[in-house]
C-alpha positions as a Markdown table, in Angstrom:
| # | Residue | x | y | z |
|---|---|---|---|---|
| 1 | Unk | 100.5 | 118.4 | 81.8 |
| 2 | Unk | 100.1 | 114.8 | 82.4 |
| 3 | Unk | 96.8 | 112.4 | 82.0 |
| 4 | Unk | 98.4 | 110.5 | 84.5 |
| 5 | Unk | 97.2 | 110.8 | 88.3 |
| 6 | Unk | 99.7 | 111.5 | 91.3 |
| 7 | Unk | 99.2 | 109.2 | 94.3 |
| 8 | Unk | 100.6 | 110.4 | 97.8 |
| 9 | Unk | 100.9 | 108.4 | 101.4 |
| 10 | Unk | 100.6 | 109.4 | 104.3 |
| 11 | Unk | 102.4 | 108.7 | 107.5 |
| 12 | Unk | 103.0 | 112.1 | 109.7 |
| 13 | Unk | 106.6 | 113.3 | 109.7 |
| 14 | Unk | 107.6 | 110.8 | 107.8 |
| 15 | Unk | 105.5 | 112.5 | 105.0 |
| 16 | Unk | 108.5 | 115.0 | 104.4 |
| 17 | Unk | 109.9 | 112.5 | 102.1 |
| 18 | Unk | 107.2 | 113.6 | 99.7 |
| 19 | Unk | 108.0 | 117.2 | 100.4 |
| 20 | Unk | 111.2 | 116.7 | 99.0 |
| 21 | Unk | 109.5 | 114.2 | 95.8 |
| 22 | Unk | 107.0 | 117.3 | 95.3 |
| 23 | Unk | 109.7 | 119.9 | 95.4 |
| 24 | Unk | 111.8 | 118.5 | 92.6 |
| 25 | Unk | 108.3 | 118.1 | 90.7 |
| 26 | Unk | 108.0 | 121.7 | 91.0 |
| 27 | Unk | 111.3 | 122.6 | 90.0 |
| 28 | Unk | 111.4 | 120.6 | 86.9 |
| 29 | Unk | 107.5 | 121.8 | 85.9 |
| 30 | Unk | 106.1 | 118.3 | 86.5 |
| 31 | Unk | 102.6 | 118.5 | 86.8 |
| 32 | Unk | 99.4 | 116.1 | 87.2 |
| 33 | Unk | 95.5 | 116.9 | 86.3 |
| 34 | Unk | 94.8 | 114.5 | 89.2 |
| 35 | Unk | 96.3 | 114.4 | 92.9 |
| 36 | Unk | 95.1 | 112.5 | 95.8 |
| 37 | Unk | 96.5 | 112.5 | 99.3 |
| 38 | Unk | 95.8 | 110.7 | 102.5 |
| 39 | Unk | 97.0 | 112.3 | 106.1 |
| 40 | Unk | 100.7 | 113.9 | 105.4 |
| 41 | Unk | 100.3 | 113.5 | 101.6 |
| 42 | Unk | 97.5 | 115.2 | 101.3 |
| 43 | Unk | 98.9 | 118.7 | 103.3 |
| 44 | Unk | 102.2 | 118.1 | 101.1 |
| 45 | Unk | 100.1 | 117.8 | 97.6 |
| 46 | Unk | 98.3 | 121.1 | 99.3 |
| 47 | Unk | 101.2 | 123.0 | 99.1 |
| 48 | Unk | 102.3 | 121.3 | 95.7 |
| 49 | Unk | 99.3 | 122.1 | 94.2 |
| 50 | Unk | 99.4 | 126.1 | 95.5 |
| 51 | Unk | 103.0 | 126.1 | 93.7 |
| 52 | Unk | 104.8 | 127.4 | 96.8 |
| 53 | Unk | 108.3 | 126.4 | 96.8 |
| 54 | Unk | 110.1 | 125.8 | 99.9 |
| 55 | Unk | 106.8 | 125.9 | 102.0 |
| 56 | Unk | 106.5 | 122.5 | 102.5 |
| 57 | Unk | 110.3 | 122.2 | 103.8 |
| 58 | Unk | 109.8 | 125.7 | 105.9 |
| 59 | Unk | 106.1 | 124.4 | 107.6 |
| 60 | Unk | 107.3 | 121.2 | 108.5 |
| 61 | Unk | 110.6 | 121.4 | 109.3 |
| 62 | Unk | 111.7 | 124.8 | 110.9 |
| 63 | Unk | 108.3 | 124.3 | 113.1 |
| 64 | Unk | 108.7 | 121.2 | 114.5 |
| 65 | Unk | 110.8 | 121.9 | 117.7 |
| 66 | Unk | 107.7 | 124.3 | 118.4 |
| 67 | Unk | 105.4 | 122.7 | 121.3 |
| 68 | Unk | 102.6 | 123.9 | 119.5 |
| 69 | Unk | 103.6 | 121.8 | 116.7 |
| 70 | Unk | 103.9 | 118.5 | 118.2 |
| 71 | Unk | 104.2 | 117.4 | 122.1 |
| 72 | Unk | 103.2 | 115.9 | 124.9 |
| 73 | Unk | 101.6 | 118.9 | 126.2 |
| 74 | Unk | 99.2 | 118.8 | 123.2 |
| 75 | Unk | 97.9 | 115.4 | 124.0 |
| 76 | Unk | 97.7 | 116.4 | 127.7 |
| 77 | Unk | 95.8 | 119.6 | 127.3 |
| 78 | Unk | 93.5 | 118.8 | 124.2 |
| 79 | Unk | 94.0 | 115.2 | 123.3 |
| 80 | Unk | 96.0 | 116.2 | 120.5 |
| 81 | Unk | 99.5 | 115.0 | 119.9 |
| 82 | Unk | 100.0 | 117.7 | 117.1 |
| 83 | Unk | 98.9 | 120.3 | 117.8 |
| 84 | Unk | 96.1 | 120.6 | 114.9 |
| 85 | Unk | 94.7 | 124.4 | 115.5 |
| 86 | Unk | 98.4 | 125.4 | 115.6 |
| 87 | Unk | 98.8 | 123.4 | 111.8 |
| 88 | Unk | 96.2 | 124.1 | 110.0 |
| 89 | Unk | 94.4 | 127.3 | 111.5 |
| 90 | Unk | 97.4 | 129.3 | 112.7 |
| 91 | Unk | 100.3 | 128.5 | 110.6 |
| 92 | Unk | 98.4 | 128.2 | 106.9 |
| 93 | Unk | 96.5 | 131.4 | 108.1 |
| 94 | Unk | 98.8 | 133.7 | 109.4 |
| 95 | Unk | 102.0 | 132.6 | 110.1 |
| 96 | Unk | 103.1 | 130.7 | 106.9 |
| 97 | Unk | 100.0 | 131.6 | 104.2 |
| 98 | Unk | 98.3 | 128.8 | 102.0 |
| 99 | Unk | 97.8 | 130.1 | 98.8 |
| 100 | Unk | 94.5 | 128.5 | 99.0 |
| 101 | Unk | 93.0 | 130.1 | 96.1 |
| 102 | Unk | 95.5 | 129.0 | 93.4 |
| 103 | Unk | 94.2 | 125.3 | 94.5 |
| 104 | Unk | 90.6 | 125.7 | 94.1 |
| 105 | Unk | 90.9 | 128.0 | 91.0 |
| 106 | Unk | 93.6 | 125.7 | 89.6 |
| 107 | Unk | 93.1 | 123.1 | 87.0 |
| 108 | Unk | 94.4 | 120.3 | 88.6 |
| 109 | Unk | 91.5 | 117.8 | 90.4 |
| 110 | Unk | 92.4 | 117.4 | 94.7 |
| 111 | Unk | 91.0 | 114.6 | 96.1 |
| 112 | Unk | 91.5 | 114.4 | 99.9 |
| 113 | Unk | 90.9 | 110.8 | 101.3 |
| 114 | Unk | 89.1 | 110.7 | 105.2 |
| 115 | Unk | 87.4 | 108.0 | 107.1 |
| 116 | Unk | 84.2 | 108.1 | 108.2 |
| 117 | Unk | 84.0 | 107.6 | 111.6 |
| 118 | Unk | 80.7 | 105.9 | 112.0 |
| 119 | Unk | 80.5 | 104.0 | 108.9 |
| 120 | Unk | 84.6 | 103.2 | 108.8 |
| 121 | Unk | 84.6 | 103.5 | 105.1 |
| 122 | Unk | 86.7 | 106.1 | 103.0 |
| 123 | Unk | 85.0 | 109.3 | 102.0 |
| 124 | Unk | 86.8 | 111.4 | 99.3 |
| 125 | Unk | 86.9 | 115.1 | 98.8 |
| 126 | Unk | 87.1 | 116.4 | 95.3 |
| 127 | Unk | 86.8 | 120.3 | 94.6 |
| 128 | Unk | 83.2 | 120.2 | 93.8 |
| 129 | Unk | 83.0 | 118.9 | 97.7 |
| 130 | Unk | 85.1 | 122.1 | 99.1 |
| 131 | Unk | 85.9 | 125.5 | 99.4 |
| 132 | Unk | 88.3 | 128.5 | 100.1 |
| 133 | Unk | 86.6 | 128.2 | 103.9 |
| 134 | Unk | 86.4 | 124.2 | 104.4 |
| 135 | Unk | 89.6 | 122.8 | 102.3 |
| 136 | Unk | 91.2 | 123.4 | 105.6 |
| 137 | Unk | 88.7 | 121.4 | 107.8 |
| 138 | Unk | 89.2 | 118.4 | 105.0 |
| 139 | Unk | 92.5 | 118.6 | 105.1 |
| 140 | Unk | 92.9 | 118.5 | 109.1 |
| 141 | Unk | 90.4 | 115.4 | 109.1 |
| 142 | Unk | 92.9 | 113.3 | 106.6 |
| 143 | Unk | 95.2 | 114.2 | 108.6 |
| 144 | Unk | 93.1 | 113.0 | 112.3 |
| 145 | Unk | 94.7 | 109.7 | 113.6 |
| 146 | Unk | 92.5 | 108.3 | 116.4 |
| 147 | Unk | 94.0 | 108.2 | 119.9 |
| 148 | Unk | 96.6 | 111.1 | 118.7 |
| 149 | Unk | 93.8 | 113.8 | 117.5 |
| 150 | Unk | 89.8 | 114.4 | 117.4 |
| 151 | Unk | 87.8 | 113.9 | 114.6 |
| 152 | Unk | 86.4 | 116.4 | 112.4 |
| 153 | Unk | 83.2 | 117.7 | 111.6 |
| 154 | Unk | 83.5 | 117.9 | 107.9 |
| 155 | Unk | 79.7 | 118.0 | 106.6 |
| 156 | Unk | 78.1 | 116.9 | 109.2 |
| 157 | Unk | 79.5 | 113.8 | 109.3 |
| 158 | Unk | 82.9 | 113.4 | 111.8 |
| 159 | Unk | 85.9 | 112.4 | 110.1 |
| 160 | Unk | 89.2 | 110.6 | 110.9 |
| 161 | Unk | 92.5 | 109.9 | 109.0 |
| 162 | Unk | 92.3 | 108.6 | 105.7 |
| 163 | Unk | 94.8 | 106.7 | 105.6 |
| 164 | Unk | 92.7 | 104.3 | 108.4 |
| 165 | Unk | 90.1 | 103.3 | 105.7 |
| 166 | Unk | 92.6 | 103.8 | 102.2 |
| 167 | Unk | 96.6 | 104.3 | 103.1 |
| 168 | Unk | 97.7 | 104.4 | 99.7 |
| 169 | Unk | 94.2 | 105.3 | 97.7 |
| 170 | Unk | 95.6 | 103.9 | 94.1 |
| 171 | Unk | 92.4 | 102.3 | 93.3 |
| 172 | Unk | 90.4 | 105.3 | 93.3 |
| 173 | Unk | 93.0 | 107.2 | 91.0 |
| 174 | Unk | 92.3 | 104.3 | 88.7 |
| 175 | Unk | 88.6 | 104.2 | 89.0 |
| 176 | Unk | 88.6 | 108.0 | 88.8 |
| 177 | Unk | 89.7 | 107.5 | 84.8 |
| 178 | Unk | 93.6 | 107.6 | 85.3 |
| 179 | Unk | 95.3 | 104.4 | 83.4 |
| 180 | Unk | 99.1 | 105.7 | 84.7 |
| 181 | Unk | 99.7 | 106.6 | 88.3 |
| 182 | Unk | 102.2 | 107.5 | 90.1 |
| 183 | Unk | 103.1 | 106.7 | 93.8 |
| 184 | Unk | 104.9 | 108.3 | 96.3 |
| 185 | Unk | 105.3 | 105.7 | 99.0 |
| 186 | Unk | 106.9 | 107.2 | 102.6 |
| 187 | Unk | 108.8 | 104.0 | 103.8 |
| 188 | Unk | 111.8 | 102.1 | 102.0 |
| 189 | Unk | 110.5 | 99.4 | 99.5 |
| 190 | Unk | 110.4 | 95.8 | 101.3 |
| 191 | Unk | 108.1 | 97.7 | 104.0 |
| 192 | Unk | 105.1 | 95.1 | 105.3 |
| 193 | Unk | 103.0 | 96.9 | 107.9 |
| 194 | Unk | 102.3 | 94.3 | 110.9 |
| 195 | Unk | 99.4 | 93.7 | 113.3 |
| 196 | Unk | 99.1 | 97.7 | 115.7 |
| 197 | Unk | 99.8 | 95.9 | 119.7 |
| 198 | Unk | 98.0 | 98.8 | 120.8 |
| 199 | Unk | 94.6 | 97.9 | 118.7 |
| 200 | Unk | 94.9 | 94.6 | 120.8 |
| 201 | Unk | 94.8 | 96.4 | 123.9 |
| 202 | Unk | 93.1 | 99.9 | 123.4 |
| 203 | Unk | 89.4 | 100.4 | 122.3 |
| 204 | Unk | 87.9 | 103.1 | 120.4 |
| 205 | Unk | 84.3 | 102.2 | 121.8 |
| 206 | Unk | 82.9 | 105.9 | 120.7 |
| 207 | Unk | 83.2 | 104.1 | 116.8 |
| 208 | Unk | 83.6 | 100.7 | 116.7 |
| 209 | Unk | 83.7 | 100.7 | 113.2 |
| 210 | Unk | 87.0 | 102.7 | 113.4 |
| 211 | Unk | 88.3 | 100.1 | 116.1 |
| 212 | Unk | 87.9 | 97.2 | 113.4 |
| 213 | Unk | 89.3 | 99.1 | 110.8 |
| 214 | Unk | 92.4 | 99.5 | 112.8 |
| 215 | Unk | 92.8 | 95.9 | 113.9 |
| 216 | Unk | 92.6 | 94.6 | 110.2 |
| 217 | Unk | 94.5 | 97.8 | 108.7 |
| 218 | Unk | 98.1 | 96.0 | 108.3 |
| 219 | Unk | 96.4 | 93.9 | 106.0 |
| 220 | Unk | 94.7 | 95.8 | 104.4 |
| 221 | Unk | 97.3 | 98.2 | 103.8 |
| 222 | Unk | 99.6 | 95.0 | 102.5 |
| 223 | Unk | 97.4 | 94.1 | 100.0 |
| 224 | Unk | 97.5 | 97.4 | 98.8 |
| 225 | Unk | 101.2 | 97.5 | 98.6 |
| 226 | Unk | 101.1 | 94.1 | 96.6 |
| 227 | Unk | 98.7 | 95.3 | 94.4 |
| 228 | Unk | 101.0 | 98.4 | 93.7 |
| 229 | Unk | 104.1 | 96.6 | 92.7 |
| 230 | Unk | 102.1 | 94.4 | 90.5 |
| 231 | Unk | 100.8 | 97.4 | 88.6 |
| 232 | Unk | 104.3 | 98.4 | 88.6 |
| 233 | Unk | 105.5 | 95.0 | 86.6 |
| 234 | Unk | 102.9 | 95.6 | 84.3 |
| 235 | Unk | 104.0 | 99.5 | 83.5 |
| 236 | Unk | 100.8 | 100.9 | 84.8 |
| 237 | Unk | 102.5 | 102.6 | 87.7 |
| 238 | Unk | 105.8 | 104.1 | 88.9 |
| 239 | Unk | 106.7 | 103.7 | 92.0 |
| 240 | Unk | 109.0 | 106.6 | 94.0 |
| 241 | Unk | 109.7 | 105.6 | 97.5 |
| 242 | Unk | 112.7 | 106.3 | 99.7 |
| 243 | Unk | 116.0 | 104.5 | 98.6 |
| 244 | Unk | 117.0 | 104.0 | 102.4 |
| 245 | Unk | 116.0 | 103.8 | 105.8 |
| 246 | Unk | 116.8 | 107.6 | 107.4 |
| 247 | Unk | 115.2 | 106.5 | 110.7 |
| 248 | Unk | 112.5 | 108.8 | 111.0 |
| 249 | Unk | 109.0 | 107.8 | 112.5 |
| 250 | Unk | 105.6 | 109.3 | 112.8 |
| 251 | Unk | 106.6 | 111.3 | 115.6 |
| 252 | Unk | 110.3 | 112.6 | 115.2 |
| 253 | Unk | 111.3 | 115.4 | 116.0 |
| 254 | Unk | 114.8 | 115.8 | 114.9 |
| 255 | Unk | 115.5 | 118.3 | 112.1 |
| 256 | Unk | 119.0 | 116.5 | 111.2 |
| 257 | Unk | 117.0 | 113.3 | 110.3 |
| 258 | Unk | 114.2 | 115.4 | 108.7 |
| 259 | Unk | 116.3 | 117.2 | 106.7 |
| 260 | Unk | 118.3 | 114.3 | 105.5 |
| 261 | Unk | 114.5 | 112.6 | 104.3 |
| 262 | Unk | 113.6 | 115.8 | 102.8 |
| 263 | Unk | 116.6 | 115.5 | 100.7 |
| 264 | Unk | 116.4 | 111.9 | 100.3 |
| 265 | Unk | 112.7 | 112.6 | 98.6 |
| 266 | Unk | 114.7 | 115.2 | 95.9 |
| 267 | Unk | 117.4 | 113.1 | 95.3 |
| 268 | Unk | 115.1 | 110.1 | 94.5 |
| 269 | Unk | 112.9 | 112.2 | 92.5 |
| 270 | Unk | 115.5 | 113.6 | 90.3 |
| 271 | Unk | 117.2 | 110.4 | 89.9 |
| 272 | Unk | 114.1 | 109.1 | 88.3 |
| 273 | Unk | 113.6 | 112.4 | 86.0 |
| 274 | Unk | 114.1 | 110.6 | 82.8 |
| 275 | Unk | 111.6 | 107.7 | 84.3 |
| 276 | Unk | 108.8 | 109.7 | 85.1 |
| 277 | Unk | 109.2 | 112.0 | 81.9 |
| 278 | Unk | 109.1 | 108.8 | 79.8 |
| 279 | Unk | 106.2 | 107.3 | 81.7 |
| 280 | Unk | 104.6 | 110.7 | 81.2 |
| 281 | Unk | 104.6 | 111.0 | 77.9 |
């Protein structure tokens, strides 16, 4: 098992290019002490981490034509775009189990990255912070993107994405002890995030804190991707991210496209076997 730590974006559907990274991982036996995942990464390390094969594919793919899933009707009836009870009460409960257990009694340190909504600063669940009952209710607020879903109550304290406050949480893998990380970025390489039009026009005014993050978050989240390839020169980090451009957004909804992005995250993955042993070691 590796010293290094495993770093995971987010970014909503187009998080099942990590599903297919994480699937080759468990294939070939790769594994990390250390994972941390914001939003989509974090639910894909979840089922990583619980060593379920095909789950990932089978919960985010073959689901996603459901309306309960994601829809319009969601964020009509309960503000919700996805439909979060249906992801993360129904599905990991009943209708597609989370081997929840084998994550909390497994070696391997979780970190889940959320925002706090009234402070706008990054608050990070380890497995001393959660349990067999609340990993779920951590796992939904990392996953809770303002205007599309409500925050959670995790604590006491209401939480919202993670990937709002810490997209690509690197730094805290590297002040958390691990010298070698590495990342799994969801968009093609040359990606610069660039100023949201809707945070010029549309107010969070419940937590301002959250509205400012937003507004600044493209640069914030550019730096971050600058400081990544820098560690990268330097042979501190490897970098997996998706070797082109399959079209798929937050929101789609097209199996063909998700499927090809799944498989685009394996193929990547293997291609770099002999990389990531060697960086391993």
């Amino acid at each position: 098992m590796s010293k290094a730590g495993l770093v995971l974006e987010g970014g909503a559907m187009r998080g099942i290019y990590s599903a297919g990274v994480l699937e080759c991982f468990l294939e070939d036996k790769i594994n990390f002490q250390y994972v941390i995942g914001v939003s989509a990464g974090a639910c894909m390390a979840a089922s990583y981490l619980s060593d379920q094969s095909g789950r990932n594919k089978r919960v985010n793919i073959d689901f996603v034509n459901d309306k309960r899933y994601l829809s319009y009707k969601n964020l009509f009836l309960k503000g919700e775009l996805f439909g979060m009870d249906f992801i993360f009460d129904e599905i990991p409960n009943n209708i597609d189990p989370l081997d929840i257990r084998r994550i909390i009694d497994g070696p391997e340190e979780f970190v889940i990255v959320t925002t706090d909504c009234q402070t706008g600063e990054p608050v990070y669940f380890n497995k001393d912070d959660y349990d067999v009952d609340t990993l779920g209710s951590c796992l939904r607020a990392s996953s809770s993107i303002p205007f599309f879903a409500q925050p959670v109550d995790v604590g006491g304290k209401m939480m919202f994405d993670g990937g709002i406050s810490d997209p690509i949480p690197l730094v805290k893998s590297e002040s958390d002890g691990n010298e070698k990380n590495i990342v799994v970025l969801t968009k093609p390489r040359g990606y610069y995030k660039k100023p949201s039009r809707a945070a010029s026009v549309i107010s969070y005014k419940k937590y301002p804190k959250i509205d400012e993050r937003i507004r600044v978050r493209y640069k914030h989240y550019n730096e971050r991707l600058a400081y990544i390839f820098d560690e990268e020169k330097k042979g501190n980090v490897l970098v997996i991210a998706p070797s082109v451009d399959t079209g798929v957004g937050r929101t789609t909804r097209n199996k063909a496209k998700l499927e090809q992005l799944y498989k685009l995250g394996y193929k990547d993955a293997k291609a770099k076997l002999n990389d990531i042993k060697s960086f391993l070691v």
